[in-house]
N, C-alpha and C positions, 0 to 999 in steps of 0.2 A: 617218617624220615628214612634215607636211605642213602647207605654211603656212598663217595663219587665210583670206589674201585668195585662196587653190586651192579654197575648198569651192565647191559647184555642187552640183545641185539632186542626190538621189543616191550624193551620196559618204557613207562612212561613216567615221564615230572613236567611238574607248575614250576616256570622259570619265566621269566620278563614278562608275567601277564598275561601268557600263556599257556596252553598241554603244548608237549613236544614227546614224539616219541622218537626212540635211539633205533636208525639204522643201518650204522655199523659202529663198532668200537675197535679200539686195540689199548693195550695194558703198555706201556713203556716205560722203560729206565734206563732213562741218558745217562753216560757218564758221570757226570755234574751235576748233582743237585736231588730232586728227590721223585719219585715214583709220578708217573702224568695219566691220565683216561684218555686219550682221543677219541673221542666221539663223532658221529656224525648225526645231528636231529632236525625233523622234522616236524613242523609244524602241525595241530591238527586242521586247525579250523584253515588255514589258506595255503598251506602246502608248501610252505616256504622251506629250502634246507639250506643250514649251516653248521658248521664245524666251531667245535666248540674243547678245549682242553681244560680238567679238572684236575686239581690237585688230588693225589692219593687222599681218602680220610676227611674230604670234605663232605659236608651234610646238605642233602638237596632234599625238598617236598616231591614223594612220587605218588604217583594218581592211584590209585588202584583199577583198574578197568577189567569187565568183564567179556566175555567172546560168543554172541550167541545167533543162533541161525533163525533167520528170517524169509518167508516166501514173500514173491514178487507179487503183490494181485491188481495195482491200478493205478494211470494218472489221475491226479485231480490238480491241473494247473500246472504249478512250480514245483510242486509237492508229490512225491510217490509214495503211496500207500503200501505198508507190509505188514506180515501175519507173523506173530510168535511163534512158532515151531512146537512151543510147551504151553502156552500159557490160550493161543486163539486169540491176543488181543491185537489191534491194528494200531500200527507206530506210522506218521508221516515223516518222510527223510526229505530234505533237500535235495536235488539234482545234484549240486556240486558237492557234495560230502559222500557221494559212492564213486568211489574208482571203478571201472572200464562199464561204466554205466549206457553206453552204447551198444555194447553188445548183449545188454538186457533184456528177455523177452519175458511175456510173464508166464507167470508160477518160476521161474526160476529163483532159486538160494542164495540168497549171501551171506555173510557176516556180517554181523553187525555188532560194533566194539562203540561200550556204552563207561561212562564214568560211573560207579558205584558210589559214590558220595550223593548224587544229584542225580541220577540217572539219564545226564542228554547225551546224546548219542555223538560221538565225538566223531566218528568217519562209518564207512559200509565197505566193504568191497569182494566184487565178482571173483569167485574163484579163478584160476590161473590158466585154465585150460574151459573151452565150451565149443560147443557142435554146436553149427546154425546151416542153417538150408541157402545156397544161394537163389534169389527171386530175381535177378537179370544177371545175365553175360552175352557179351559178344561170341560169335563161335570161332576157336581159335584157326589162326591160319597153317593147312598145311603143308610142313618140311620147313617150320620158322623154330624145328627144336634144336637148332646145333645148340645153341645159348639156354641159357636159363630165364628165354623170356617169360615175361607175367603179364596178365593184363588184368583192366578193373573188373569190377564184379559186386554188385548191391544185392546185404545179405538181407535176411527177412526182416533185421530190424532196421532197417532203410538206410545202415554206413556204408559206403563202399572202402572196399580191400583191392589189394592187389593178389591174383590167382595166378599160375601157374595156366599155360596154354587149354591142357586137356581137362579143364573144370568145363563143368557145362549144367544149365538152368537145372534148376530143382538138386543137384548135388548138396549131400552131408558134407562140412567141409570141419574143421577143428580151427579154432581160431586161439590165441595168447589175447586176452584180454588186456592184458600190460600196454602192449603198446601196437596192438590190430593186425598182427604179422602170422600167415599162413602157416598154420604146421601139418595139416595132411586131409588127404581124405577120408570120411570116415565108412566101412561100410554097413549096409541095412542088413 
């Protein structure tokens, strides 16, 4: 058990039936009345987030969950195959339980955040930053740089982005996995 005023940004609790992990909080005391958590959490299994307010000193079930690194080695269906990083052993993940799973290629690393009571794997996710090669672009047009135009661009693992004009085929590019948005080019 774990009091409502220990949550922090991260932690996880068993609440309506589900894990939820807290992705932001703030501590409050209004005027009136007595000490509040605002919280913000997220689901694990469907991703859902909502706001939620505990009372200072109330007792919530929190998960324990552990953080452990994983390589990328293979589809099989619906199912993607990964290597323990310590142990050699191979874990199946769902497609939809790894965040920015798109910009996946293999042997790449991720996280992989597992319940310690039970060991199933609650979610995965790509680091925040990744270099990929782009495999088509159009060639920019020139003296169309007064603006900050961008155009599309399909990386090795077959999403297309939006680029910046002077990208061109085969470029190292650095991608946010978050949400697919250009941060630079990278060099060899």
């Amino acid at each position: 058990m774990i009091n409502s005023q220990d949550i922090k940004k991260g932690t996880c609790i068993r609440m309506d039936g589900g894990i939820w992990v807290c992705i932001e909080f703030q501590h409050r005391k209004p005027g009136k009345g007595n000490t509040v958590m605002n919280t913000k959490l997220k689901n694990v299994a469907d991703g859902r987030v909502l706001e939620r307010t505990f009372q200072v000193g109330l007792k919530l079930e929190d998960v324990v969950i552990e953080h452990r690194d994983y390589q990328y080695l293979y589809q099989d269906g619906e199912q993607l195959i990964f290597m323990s990083q310590e142990t050699f052993e191979q874990v199946p993940i769902a497609r939809d339980l790894i965040i920015g799973v798109d910009y996946m290629k293999e042997s790449d690393i991720v996280t992989v955040v597992s319940d310690t009571t039970d060991g199933t794997v609650l979610y995965a996710e790509m680091p925040i930053k990744t270099n990929l090669r782009v495999a088509h672009s159009e060639p920019g047009v020139k003296g169309d740089t007064a603006t900050n135009a961008t155009k599309p661009a399909t990386l090795e693992t077959g999403v297309e982005i939006r680029v910046p004009l002077f990208i061109d085929e085969g470029d190292l590019v650095q991608i946010d996995t978050r949400d697919g948005s250009y941060l630079g080019r990278v060099k060899e």
